[in-house]
C-alpha positions as CSV (number, residue, x, y, z in Angstrom):
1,X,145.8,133.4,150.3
2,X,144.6,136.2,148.6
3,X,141.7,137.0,150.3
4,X,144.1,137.0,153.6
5,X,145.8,139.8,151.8
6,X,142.7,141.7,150.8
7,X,141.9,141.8,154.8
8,X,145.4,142.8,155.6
9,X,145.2,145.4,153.1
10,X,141.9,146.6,153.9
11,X,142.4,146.5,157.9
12,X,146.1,148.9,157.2
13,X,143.4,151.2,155.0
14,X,140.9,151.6,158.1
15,X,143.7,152.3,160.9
16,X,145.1,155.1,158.2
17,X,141.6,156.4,157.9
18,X,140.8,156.4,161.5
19,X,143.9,158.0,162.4
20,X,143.6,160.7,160.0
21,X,140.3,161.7,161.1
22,X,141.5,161.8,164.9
23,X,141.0,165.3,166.4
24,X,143.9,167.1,167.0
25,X,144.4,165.8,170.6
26,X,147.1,169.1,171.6
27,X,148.1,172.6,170.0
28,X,151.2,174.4,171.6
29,X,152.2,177.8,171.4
30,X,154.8,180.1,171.9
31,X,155.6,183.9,171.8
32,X,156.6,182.6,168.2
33,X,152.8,182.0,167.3
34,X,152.0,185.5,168.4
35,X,149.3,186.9,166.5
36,X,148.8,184.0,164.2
37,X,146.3,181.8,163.2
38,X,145.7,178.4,164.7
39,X,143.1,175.3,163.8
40,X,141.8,173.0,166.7
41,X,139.2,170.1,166.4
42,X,136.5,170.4,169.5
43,X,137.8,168.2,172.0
44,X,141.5,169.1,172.0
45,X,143.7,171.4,174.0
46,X,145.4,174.4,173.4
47,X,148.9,175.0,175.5
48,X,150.8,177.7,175.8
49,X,154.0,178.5,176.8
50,X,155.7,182.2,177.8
51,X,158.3,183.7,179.6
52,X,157.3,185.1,182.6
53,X,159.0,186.3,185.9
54,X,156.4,186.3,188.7
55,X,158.8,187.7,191.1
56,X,158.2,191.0,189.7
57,X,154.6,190.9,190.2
58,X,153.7,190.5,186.7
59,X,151.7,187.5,185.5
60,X,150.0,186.5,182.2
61,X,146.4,186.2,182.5
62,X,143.4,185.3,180.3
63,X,141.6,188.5,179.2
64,X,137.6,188.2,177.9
65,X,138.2,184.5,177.6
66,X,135.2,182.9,175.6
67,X,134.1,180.7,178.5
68,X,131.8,179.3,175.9
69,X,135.0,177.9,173.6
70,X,137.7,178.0,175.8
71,X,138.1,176.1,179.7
72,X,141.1,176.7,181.7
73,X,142.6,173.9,183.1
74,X,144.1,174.4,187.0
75,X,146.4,176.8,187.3
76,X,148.9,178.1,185.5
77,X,151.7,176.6,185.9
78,X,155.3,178.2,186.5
79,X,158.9,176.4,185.5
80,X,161.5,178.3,186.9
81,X,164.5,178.7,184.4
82,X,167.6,179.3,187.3
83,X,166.7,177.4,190.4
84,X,169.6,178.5,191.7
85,X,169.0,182.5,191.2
86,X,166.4,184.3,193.6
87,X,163.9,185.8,191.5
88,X,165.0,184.2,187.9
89,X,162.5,183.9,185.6
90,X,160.8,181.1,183.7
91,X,158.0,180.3,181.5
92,X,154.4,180.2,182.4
93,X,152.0,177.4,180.8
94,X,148.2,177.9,180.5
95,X,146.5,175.1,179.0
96,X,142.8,174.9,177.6
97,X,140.6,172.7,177.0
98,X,138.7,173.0,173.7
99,X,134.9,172.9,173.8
100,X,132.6,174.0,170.7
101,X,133.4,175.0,167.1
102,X,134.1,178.4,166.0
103,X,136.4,181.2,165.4
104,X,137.3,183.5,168.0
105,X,140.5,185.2,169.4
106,X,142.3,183.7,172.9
107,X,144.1,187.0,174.2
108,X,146.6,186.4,177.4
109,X,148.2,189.8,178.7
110,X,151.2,190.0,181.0
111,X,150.6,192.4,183.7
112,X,150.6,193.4,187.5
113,X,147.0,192.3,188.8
114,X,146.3,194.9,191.3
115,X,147.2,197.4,189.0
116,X,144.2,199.4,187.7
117,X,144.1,201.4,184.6
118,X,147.8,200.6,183.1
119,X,148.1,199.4,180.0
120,X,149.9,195.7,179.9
121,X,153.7,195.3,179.0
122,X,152.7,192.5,176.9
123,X,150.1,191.1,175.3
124,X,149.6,187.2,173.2
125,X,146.8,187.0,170.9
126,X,145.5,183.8,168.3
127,X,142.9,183.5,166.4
128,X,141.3,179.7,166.9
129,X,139.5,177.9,164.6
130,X,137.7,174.9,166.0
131,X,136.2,172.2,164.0
């Protein structure tokens, strides 16, 4: 009987283990995390979430994205927060796939595309860490 134990006992010890070494599978972020600090394990994904209002021609977009850390997965993707409202606004979610360790910043700015040399109306910086 007691060796049956020991095995429970020991097999509840490796499942705690295992799970506490998992990589972080997902990170989301809001305007809340907004220049803050965020930790990642390589293999994970970062998503995040803003308020946006394409119908005014602004959009958030990746800016000097470290292709070498960072992959974009699809398209952003828009949820519109009035369906019943012409041109209501939403939130925008970009998500990312994690690919090497490091430390570097993922900077998102909210601004009209086609316009050149104007400064954006908003900007969403993090600094990743990836183990």
């Amino acid at each position: 009987m007691s060796r049956k134990i020991l095995s429970i006992v020991l097999l509840a010890l490796m499942v705690i283990l295992v799970t506490a070494c998992s990589p972080i599978k997902q990170v989301n972020l809001t305007a809340a995390d907004k220049d803050s600090q965020v930790e990642v394990k390589v293999g994970g994904q970062i998503i995040i979430t803003l308020d946006s209002n394409p119908s005014t021609g602004y959009n958030w977009e990746t800016k000097d994205l470290d292709t070498a850390m960072f992959e974009q997965v699809g398209d952003p993707t828009f949820t519109i927060s009035d369906p019943g409202l012409v041109g209501s606004g939403g939130t925008l979610t970009l998500t990312f796939n994690v690919l090497k360790a490091g430390t570097t910043p993922l900077t998102l700015v909210y601004h009209r595309p086609w316009e050149t040399g104007v400064d954006p109306i908003d900007t969403f910086e993090v600094t990743v860490t990836v183990k």
